[in-house]
C-alpha distance (Angstrom), angle and dihedral (degrees) to the residues before:
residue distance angle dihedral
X1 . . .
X2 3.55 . .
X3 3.96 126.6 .
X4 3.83 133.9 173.8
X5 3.60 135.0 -161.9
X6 3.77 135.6 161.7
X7 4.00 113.0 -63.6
X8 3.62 82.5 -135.8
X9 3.96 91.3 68.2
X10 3.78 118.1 99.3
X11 3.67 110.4 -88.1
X12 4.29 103.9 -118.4
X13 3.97 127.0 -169.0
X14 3.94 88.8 -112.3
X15 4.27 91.3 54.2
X16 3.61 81.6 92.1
X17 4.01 105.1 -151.2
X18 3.98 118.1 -20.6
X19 3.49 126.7 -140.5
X20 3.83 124.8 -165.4
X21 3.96 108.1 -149.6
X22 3.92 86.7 -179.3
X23 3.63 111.9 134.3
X24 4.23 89.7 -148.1
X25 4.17 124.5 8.1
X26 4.05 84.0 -133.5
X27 3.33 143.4 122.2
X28 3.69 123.5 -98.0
X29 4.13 91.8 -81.0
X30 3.73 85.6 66.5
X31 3.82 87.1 -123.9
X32 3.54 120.1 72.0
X33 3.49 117.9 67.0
X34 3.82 124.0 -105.2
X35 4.18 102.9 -117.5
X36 3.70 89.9 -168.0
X37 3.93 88.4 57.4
X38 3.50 109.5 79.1
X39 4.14 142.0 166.1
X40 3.36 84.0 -109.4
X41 3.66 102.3 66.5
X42 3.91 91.0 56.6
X43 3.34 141.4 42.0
X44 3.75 99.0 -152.2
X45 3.99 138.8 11.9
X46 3.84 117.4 -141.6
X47 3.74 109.9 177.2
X48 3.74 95.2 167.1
X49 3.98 80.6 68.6
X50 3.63 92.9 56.7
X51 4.23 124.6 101.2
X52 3.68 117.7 -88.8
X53 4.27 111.7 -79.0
X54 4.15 82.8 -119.9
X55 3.90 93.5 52.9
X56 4.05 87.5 44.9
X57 3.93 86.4 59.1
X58 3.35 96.7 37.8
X59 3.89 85.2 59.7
X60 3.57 97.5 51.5
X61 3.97 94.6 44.9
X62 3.84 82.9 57.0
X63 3.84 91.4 -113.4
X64 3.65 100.0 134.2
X65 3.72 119.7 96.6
């Protein structure tokens, strides 16, 4: 079974394994990095899951339906 929740959530014993499908741990300039986002909220980081970098700005432009 698969559940998600934020990555900013506390990591628990009963989250089962974590899996960041963030393209970039940043903050919303793409640049600096998010300090709330740390290795210890996940236990692995696959960007290649993560949306397309034109649907991510689409999203924050407001584009999306």
């Amino acid at each position: 079974m698969i559940f998600t929740e934020s990555i900013l959530n506390e990591k628990h014993s009963d989250s089962g394994i974590r899996i960041s499908v963030m393209s970039r741990h940043t903050l919303n300039d793409g640049v600096t990095p998010n300090p709330e986002i740390t290795s210890d909220k996940y236990d692995e980081h696959i960007p290649k899951l993560a949306p397309h970098p034109k649907l991510i700005g689409a999203y924050y432009k407001r584009e999306l339906p």
